[in-house]
NUNU-644208 format. One line per field, with one value per residue (C-alpha): x, y, z. Coordinates in steps of 0.2 Angstrom, whole numbers, plus 2048, in hexadecimal, padded with zeros to 3 digits. Layout:
xx <- [X | ...]
yy <- [Y | ...]
zz <- [Z | ...]
//
This chain:
xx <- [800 | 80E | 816 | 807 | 806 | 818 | 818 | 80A | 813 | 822 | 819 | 80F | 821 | 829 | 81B | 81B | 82F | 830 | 821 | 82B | 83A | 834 | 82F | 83F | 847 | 83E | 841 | 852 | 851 | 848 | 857 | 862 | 851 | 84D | 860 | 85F | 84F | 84F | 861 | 859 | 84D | 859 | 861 | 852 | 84E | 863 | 868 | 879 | 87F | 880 | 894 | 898 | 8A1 | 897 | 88B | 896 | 894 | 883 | 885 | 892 | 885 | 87A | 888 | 88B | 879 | 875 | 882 | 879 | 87E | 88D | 891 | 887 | 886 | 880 | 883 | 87F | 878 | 888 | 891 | 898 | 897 | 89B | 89B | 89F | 8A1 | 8A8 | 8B7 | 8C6 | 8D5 | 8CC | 8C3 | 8CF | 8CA | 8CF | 8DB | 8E5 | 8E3 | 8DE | 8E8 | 8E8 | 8DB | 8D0 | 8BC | 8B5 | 8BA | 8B1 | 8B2 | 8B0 | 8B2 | 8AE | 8AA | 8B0 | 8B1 | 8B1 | 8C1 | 8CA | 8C0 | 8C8 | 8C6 | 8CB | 8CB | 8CC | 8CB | 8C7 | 8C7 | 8B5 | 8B4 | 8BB | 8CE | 8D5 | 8E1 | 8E5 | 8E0 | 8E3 | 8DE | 8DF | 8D5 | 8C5 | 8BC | 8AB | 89D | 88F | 881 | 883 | 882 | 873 | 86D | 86B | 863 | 856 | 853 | 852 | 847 | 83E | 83D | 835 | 828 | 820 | 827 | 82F | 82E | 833 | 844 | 84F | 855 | 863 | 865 | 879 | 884 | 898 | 89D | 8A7 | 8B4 | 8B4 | 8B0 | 8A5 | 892 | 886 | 873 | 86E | 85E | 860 | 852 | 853 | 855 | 84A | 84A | 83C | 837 | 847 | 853 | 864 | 86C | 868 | 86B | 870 | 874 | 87C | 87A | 888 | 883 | 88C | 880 | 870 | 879 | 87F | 86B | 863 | 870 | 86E | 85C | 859 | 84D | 854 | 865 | 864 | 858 | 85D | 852 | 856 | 850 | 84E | 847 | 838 | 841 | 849 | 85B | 863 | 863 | 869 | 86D | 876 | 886 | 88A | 893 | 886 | 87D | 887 | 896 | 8A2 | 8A4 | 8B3 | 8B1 | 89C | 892 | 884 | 876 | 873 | 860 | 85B | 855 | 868 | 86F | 879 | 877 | 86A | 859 | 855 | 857 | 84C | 83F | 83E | 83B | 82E | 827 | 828 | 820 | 811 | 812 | 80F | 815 | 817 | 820 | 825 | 833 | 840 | 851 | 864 | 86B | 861 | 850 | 850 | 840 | 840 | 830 | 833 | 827 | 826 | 821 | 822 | 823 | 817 | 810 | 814 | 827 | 834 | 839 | 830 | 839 | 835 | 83C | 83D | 841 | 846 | 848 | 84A | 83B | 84A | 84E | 83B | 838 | 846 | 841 | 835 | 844 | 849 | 837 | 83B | 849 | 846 | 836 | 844 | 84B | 83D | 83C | 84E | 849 | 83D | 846 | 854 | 849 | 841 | 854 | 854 | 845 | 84A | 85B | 851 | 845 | 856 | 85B | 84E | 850 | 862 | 864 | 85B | 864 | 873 | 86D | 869 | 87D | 884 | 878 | 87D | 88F | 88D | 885 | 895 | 8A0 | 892 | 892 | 87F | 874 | 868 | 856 | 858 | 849 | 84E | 83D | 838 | 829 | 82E | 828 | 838 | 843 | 837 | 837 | 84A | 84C | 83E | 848 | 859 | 853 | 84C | 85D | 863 | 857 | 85B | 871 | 86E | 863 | 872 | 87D | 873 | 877 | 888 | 897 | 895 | 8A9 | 8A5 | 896 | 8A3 | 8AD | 8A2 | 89A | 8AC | 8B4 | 8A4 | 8A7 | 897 | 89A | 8A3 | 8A7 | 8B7 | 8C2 | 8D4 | 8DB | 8E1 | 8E6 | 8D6 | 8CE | 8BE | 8B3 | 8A2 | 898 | 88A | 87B | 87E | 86E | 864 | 85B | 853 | 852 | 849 | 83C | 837 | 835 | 826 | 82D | 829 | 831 | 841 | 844 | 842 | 850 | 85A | 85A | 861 | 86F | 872 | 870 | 87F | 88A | 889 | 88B | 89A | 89F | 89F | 8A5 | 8B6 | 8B5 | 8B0 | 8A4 | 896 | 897 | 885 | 879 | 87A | 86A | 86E | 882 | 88B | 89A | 8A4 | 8B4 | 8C1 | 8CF | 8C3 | 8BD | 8C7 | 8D8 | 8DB | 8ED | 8E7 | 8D8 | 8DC | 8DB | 8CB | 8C2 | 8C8 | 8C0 | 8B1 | 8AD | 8B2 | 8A6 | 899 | 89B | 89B | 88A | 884 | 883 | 87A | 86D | 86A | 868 | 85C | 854 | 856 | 84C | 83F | 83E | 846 | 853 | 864 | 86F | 880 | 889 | 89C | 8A8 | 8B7 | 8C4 | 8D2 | 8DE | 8E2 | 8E4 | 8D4 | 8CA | 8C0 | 8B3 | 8A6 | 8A2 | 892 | 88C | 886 | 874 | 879 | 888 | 88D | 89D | 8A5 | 8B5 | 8B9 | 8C5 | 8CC | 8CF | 8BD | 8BB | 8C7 | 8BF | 8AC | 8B5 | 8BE | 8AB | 8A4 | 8B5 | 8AF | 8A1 | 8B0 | 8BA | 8AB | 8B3 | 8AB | 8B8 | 8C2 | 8D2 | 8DF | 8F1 | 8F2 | 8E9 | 8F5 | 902 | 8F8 | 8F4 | 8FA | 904 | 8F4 | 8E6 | 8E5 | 8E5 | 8E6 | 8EB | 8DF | 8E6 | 8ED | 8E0 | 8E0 | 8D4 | 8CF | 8D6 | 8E7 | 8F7 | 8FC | 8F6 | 8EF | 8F1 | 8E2 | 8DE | 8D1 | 8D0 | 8CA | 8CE | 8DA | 8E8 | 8E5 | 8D5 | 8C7 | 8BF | 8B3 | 8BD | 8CB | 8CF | 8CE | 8D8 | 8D0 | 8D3 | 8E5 | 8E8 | 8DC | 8EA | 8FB | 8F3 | 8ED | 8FC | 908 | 8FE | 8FC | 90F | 90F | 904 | 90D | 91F | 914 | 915 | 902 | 900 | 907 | 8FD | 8ED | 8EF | 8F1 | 8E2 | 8D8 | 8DF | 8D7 | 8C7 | 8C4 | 8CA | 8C1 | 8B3 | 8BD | 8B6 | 8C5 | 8CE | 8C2 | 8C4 | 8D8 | 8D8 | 8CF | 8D9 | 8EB | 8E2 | 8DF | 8F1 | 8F7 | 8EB | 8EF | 8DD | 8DF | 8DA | 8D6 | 8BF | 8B8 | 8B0 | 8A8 | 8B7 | 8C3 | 8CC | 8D0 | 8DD | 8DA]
yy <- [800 | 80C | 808 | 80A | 81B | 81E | 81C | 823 | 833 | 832 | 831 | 840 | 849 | 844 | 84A | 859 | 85B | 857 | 863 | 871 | 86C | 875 | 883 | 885 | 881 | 890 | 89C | 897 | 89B | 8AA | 8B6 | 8B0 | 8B4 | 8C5 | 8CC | 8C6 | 8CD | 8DD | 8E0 | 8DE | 8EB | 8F5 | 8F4 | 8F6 | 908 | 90C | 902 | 90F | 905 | 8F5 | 8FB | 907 | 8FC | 904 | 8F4 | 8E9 | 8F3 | 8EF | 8DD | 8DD | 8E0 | 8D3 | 8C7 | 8CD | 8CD | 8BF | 8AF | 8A2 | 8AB | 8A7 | 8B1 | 8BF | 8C4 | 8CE | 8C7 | 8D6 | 8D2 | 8DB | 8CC | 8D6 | 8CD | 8D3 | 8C7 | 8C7 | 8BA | 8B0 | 8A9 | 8A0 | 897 | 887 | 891 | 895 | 8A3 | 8A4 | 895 | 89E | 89F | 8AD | 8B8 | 8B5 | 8BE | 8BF | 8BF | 8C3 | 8C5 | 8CF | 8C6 | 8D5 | 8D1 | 8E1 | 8DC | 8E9 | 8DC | 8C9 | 8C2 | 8CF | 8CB | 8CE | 8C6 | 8D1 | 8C9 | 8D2 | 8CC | 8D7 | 8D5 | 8DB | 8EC | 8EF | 8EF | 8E8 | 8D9 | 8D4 | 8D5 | 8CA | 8CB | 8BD | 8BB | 8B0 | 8A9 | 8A9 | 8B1 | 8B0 | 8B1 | 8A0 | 899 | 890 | 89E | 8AD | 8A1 | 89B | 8AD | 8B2 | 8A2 | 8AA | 8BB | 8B5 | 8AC | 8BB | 8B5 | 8C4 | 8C4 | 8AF | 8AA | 89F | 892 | 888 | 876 | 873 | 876 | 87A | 88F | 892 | 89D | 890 | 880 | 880 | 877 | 884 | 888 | 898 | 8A4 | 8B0 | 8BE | 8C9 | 8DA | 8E2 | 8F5 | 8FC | 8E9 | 8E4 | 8D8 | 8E0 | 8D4 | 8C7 | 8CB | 8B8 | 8B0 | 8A3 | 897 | 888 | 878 | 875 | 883 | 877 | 869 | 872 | 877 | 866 | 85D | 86B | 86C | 856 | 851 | 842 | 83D | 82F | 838 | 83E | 84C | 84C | 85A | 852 | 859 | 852 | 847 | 840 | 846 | 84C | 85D | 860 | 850 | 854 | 84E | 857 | 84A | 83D | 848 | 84C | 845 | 84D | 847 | 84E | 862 | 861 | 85E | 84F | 84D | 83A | 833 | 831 | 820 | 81B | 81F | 810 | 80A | 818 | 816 | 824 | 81A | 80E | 818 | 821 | 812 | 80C | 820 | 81D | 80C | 810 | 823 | 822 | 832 | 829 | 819 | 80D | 801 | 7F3 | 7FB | 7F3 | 7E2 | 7E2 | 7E9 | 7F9 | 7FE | 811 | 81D | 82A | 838 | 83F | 852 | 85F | 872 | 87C | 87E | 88F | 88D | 890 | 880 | 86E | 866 | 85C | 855 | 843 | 841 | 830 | 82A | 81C | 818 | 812 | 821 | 826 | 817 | 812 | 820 | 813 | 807 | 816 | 81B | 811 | 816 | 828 | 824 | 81F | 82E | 83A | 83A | 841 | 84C | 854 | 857 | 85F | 86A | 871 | 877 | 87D | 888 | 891 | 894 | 899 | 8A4 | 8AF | 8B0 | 8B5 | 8C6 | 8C7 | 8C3 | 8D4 | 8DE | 8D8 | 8DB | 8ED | 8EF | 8E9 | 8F4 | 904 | 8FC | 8FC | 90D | 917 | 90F | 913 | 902 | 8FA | 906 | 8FC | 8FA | 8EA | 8ED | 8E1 | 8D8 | 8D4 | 8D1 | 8DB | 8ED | 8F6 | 8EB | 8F1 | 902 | 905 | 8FB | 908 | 915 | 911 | 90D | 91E | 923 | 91A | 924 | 931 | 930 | 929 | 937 | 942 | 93D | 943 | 956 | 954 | 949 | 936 | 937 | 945 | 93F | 92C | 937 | 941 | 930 | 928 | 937 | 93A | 94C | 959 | 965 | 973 | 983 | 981 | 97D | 97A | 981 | 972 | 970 | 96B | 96B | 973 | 972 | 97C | 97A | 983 | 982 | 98D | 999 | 991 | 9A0 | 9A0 | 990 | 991 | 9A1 | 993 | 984 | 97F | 97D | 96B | 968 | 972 | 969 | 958 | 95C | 967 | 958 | 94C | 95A | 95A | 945 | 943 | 950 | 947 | 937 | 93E | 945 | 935 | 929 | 934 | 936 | 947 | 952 | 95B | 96A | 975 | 978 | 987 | 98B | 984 | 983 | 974 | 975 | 969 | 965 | 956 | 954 | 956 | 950 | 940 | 945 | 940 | 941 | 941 | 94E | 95A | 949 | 941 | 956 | 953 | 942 | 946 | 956 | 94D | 93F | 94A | 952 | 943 | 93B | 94C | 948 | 939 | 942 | 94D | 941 | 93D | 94E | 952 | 942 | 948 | 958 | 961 | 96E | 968 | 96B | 973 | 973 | 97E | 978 | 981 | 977 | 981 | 978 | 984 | 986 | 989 | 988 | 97A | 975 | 979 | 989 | 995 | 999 | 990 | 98E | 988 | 97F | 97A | 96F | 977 | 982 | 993 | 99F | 9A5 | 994 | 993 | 9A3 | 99F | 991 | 997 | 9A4 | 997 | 98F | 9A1 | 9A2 | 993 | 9A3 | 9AE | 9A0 | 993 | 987 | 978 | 973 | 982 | 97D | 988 | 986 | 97C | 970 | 96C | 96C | 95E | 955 | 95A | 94A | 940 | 94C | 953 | 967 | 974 | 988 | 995 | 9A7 | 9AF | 9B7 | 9C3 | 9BD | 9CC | 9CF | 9C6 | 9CF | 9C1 | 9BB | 9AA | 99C | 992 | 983 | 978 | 968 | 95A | 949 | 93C | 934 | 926 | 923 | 91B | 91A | 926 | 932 | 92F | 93D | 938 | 93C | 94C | 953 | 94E | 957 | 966 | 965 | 965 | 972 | 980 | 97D | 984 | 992 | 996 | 998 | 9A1 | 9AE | 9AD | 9B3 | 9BF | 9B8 | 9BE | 9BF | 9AA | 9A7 | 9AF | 9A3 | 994 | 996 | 99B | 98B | 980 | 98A | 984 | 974 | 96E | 97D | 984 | 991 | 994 | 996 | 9A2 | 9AE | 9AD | 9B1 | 9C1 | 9C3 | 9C2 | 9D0 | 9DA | 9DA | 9DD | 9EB | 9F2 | 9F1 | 9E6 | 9EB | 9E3 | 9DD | 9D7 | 9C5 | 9C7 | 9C8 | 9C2 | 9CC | 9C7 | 9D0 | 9CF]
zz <- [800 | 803 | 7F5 | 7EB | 7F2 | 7F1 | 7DE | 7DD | 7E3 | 7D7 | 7C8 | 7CD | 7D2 | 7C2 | 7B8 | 7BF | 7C0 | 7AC | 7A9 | 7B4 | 7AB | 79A | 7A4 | 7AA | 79A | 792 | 79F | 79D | 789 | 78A | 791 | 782 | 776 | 77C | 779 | 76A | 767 | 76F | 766 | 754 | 75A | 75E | 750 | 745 | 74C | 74B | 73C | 73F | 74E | 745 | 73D | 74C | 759 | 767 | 762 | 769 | 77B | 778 | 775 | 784 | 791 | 78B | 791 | 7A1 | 7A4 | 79F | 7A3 | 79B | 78A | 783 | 775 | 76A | 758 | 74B | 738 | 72C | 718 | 712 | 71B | 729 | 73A | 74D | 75B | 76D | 778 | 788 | 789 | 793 | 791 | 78E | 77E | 76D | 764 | 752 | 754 | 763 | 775 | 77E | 78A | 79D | 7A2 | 793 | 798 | 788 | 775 | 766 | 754 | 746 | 734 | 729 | 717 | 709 | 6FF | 6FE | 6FC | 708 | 718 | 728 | 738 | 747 | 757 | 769 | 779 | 789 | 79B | 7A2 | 7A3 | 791 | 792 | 786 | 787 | 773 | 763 | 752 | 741 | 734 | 724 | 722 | 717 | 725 | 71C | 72B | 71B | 717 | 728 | 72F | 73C | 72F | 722 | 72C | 732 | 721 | 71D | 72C | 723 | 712 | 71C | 724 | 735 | 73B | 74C | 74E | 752 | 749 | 753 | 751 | 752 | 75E | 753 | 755 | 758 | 748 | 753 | 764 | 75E | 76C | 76C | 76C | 768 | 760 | 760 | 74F | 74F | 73C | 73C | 730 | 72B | 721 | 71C | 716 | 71D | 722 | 72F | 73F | 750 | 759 | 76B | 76D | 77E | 77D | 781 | 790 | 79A | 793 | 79C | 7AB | 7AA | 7AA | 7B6 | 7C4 | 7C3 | 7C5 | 7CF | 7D5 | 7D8 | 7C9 | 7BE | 7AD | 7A1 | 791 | 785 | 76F | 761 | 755 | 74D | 75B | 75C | 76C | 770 | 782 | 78A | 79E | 797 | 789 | 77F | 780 | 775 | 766 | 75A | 753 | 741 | 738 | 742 | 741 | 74E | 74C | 757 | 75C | 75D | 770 | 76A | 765 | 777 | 77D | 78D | 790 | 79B | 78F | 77F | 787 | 78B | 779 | 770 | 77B | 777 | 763 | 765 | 771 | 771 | 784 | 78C | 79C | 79E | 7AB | 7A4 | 7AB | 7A6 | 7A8 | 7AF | 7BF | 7B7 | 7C0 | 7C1 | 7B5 | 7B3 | 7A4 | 7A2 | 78F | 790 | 77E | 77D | 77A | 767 | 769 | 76C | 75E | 75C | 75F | 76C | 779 | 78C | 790 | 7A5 | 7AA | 7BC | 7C5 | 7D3 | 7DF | 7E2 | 7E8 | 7EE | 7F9 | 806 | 80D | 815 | 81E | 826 | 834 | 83A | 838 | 846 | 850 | 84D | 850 | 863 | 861 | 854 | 85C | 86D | 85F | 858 | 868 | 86B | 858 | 859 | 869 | 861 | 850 | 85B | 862 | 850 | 84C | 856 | 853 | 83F | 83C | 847 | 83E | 82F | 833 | 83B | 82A | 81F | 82C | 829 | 816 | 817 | 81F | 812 | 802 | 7FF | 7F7 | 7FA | 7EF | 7FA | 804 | 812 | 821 | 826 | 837 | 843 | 84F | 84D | 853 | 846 | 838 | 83C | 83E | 82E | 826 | 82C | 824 | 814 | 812 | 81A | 808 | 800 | 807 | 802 | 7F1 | 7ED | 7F4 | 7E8 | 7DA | 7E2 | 7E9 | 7E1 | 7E7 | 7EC | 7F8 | 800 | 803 | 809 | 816 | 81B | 81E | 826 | 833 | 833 | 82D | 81F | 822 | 816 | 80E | 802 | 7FB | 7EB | 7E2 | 7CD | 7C5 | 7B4 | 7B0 | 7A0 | 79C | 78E | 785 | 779 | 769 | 767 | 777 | 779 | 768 | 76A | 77D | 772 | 765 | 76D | 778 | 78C | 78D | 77E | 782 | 792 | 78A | 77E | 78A | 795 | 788 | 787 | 79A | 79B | 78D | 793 | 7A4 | 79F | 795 | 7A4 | 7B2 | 7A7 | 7A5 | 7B8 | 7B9 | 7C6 | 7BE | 7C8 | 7C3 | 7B5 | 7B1 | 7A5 | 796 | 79D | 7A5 | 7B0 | 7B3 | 7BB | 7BE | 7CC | 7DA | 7E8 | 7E0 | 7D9 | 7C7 | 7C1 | 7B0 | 7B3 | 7A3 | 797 | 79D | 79B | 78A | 786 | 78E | 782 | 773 | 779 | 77B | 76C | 764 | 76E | 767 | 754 | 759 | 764 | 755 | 748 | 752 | 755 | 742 | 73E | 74A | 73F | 74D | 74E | 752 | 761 | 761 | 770 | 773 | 782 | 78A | 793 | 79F | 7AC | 7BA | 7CF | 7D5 | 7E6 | 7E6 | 7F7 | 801 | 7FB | 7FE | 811 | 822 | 819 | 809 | 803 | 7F1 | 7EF | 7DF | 7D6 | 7D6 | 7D1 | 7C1 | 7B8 | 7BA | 7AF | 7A3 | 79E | 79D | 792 | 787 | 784 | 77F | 774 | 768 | 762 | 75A | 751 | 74B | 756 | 761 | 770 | 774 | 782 | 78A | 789 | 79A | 78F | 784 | 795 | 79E | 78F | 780 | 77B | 77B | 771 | 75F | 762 | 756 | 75B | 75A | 75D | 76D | 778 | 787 | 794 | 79E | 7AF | 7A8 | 7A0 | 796 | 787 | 787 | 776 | 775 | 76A | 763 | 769 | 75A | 762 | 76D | 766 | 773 | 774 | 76F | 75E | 764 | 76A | 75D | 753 | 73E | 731 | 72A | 73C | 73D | 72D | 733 | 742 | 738 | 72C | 737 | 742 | 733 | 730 | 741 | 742 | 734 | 73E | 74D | 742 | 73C | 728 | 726 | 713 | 717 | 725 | 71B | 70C | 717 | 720 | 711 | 708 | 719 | 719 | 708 | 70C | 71B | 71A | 72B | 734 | 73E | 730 | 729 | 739 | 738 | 726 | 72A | 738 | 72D | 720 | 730 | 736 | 724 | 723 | 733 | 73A | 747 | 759 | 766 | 769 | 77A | 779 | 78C | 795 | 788 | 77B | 76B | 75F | 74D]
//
């Protein structure tokens, strides 16, 4: 009777086990699924992104948020292909091994034309940083490979929004087993390219051996036709037949309760079976379960098990009776131990969250429950203590408020003079702009202005010090020193110019006017704290460096220019940024003259902050005729500029060529640019 019921039990738990294996199974696909779907969207509204290597950023967050996916493509009709994924030691990449340290690797062939295709290969550590690269020629041409055929199969169909899904198949770059998910990429009804993740097969296996529901049961996940494709060890699976994966039927399986149980399925088409399998007739139980119609591909879950491991529970009933006298005086001692726990794991809860607090560590919401009334309400009150901090930071640098919160002292007026970096920028005609455009309107776009300069700003590690209308000011070196504070002003305006043309494109396709926005960069010694009164405090710069550069972004005005820097500049940093020379100007309140530049690019960086080749000959060029100026050769000077204002449609060049005539005509004389004086 026991046994009866027993068994009872396990078919109903294995039933239901295998059933929840699918669900499982399907919540474990749909991660690598929605990348790839919400990354051909993506792509569809900003076809643009898809040869910018700011893509593979994209594609690089989708693997460190989600680990089950091992690697991330996008294969484009012209051929082109970009891929990112996971690797290790264990993993060759391109026929090599990657460097100590390697987390990740990006694969980009760019397709000019067919036979010269190039594969370039670079690995990074997380973060970005780069370890290696390599390049060697291929003849891999992602169109003709299964995952973009059947998407485009897909396409042609009228199935637009349904997957491809791949049968295992070996990673042309790692060798490795893997299963694909390929969503197309369409833009204006056209085909242009397919968005893919990948899963390998070792995580399906990992999948279905951790998530057993006996210690001798087996899940096994085949397709229509019968062939394997997830079995919990992964070579039982598949063959490898001369470099290409073969799936094996599940009916062919040797030595397998599996096996056993499929042909008894195709014989009877019995979903649940109970069978006799091996030299001592164990006594197995296999539940057949199917996904959904409505899933991409048609495949189904076999779960084998055998009742010994249910059953045998019943020889040990008697002695755990023997056992539960002493159980039950054990757990009487347990739940008077649990009950002071349970007074005392809250309150050390609450010490470590006021712990983590004064060091600005997690102050994520993490709200300590508890019965008792005076443990709620102290936890209550330090989460709006979080709150309270995080939305503090928004107002005041997030290195100052560690800083007060590790130090234990209150604010205090003050400061120190120190050798910082400071940067404003400006919107060109705002306040025409500001008469013509409806308020709501204005501070939608305003703010997407203010949300890229800051961005801009915190990535290079700078302190957004005040809006000022239309105006930010920024600075770098403080409260955090920043040995390389003039270099990291620098990137941050070229990426903010950059992130500009982007914004407008957008703007302009919106039938909207388009932003232009002029920044002034200065290095100086300037006083930098707690600055204001007892009533209201405001940590920020001030002094004549602060001057000099809201002056150098009004400059850009006179010369047509965009990034206007100062001398100091070109001290700090010059080695490592693309600068051009403007003129010599005579800042009010200062004797000396000061030489000011244009500032186009990094040598070092980035490709987006990278200055091109036009710039680099813009550099070299107006540098000659600036010397020319400066030794006073103006009829020289005059037809150099003139020759790069026709060549590059230069403004700058355009105001030193009328500049030159001036001197040569003796009209020069010095004009006031709102506190700065310029000599023509």
């Amino acid at each position: 009777m026991n046994y009866s019921i027993h068994k009872k039990n396990a078919v109903e738990l294995v039933a239901r086990a295998n059933a929840d294996s699918i669900r499982d199974l399907i919540q474990f696909l749909d991660p690598i699924s929605a990348s790839a779907r919400i990354t051909a969207r993506l792509l569809a509204s900003e076809p643009a992104l898809m040869h910018q290597d700011k893509v593979l950023e994209h594609m690089f967050v989708h693997l460190e948020n989600h680990p089950n996916i091992g690697s991330f493509f996008l294969a484009l009709k012209n051929g082109a292909f970009r891929q990112v994924q996971r690797t290790d030691k264990s993993i060759p990449i391109g026929g090599r091994v990657p460097p100590d340290g390697a987390r990740y690797v990006s694969w980009v062939i760019e397709r000019s034309n067919h036979q010269n295709a190039q594969s370039v290969y670079t690995f990074f550590r997380s973060g970005g940083d780069v370890l290696g690269k390599f390049s060697s020629p291929t003849s891999y041409d992602p169109r003709k490979r299964a995952f973009y055929e059947g998407a485009a199969h897909n396409f042609t169909a009228g199935k637009i929004d349904t997957p491809f899904v791949d049968d295992p198949f070996f990673s042309a770059s790692t060798k490795q087993s893997v299963i694909g998910v390929t969503y197309p990429i369409i833009v204006n009804g056209q085909l242009i390219g397919t968005a893919t993740s990948q899963a390998r097969l070792q995580s399906f296996a990992d999948f279905l051996t951790t998530n057993k529901i006996s210690k001798n049961s087996q899940t096994i996940i085949f397709s229509a036709d019968g062939s394997i494709i997830a079995h919990p060890d992964i070579h039982m699976g598949f063959s490898n037949v001369h470099g290409k994966l073969t799936l094996k039927k599940l009916s062919a399986l040797e030595g397998s309760p599996a096996a056993s149980a499929m042909k008894i399925h195709e014989a009877t088409g019995l979903n649940q079976i109970e069978f006799a399998f091996g030299e001592h007739q164990t006594p197995y139980l296999a539940i057949f379960n199917s996904f959904p119609d409505t899933y991409f591909k048609p495949w189904s879950v076999v779960t084998t098990v055998p009742l010994d491991d249910f059953t045998s529970d019943l020889n040990s009933i008697n002695d755990r009776l023997i056992l539960f006298g002493v159980l039950t005086f054990l757990i009487i001692a347990l739940l008077s131990a649990y009950l002071s726990k349970l007074i005392s794991m809250p309150l050390e809860g609450l010490t470590i969250e006021i712990q983590n607090l004064l060091s600005f560590k997690n102050l994520e919401s993490t709200l300590t429950s508890s019965c008792i009334y005076e443990i709620s309400t102290l936890s209550k009150a330090l989460e709006k203590l979080k709150s309270t901090i995080s939305a503090f930071t928004a107002y005041v640098p997030k290195d100052l408020v560690s800083e007060l919160l590790n130090s234990g002292r209150g604010i205090e007026l003050g400061g120190e003079s120190r050798y910082l970096t400071i940067l404003f920028s400006d919107l060109k005609d705002f306040s025409t702009l500001s008469e013509i455009t409806p308020s709501r309107e204005l501070l939608l776009r305003i703010s997407s202005y203010f949300e890229l300069m800051t961005y801009a700003i915190k990535e290079e590690g700078g302190t957004v010090d005040k809006f000022i209308g239309d105006s930010v000011m920024a600075f770098w070196g403080a409260p955090r020193l920043n040995e390389n504070h003039a270099y990291h002003a620098c990137v941050a305006a070229i990426k903010a110019q950059k992130r500009m043309v982007l914004l407008n494109n957008r703007l302009i396709a919106e039938q909207k006017a388009a932003l232009t926005i002029r920044i002034g960069i200065h290095s100086d010694a300037v006083l930098v704290g707690n600055i204001g009164s007892a009533e209201r405090l405001s940590y920020t710069v001030m002094g004549d460096g602060v001057n000099i550069a809201s002056r150098l972004e009004d400059l850009n005005k006179e010369f047509g220019t965009k990034i206007c820097v100062s001398h100091s500049i070109l001290k700090e940093a010059g080695e490592r940024l693309w600068l051009r020379p403007m003129d010599k100007i005579v800042v009010k309140g200062r004797k000396s003259e000061l030489l000011v530049y244009e500032l186009l690019g990094t040598r070092d960086g980035d490709s987006e902050t990278m200055a091109t080749l036009e710039d680099q000959g813009l550099c070299a060029q107006t540098s000659e005729a600036f010397e020319c100026y400066l030794q006073g050769n103006f009829v020289q000077a005059s037809s150099l500029y003139e020759g790069i204002a026709a060549q590059f449609d230069d403004p700058l060049s355009r105001v030193m060529s009328k500049k030159c005539a001036s001197r040569l005509t003796g009209e020069g004389h010095p004009i006031n640019m709102g506190g700065v004086n310029l000599r023509k």
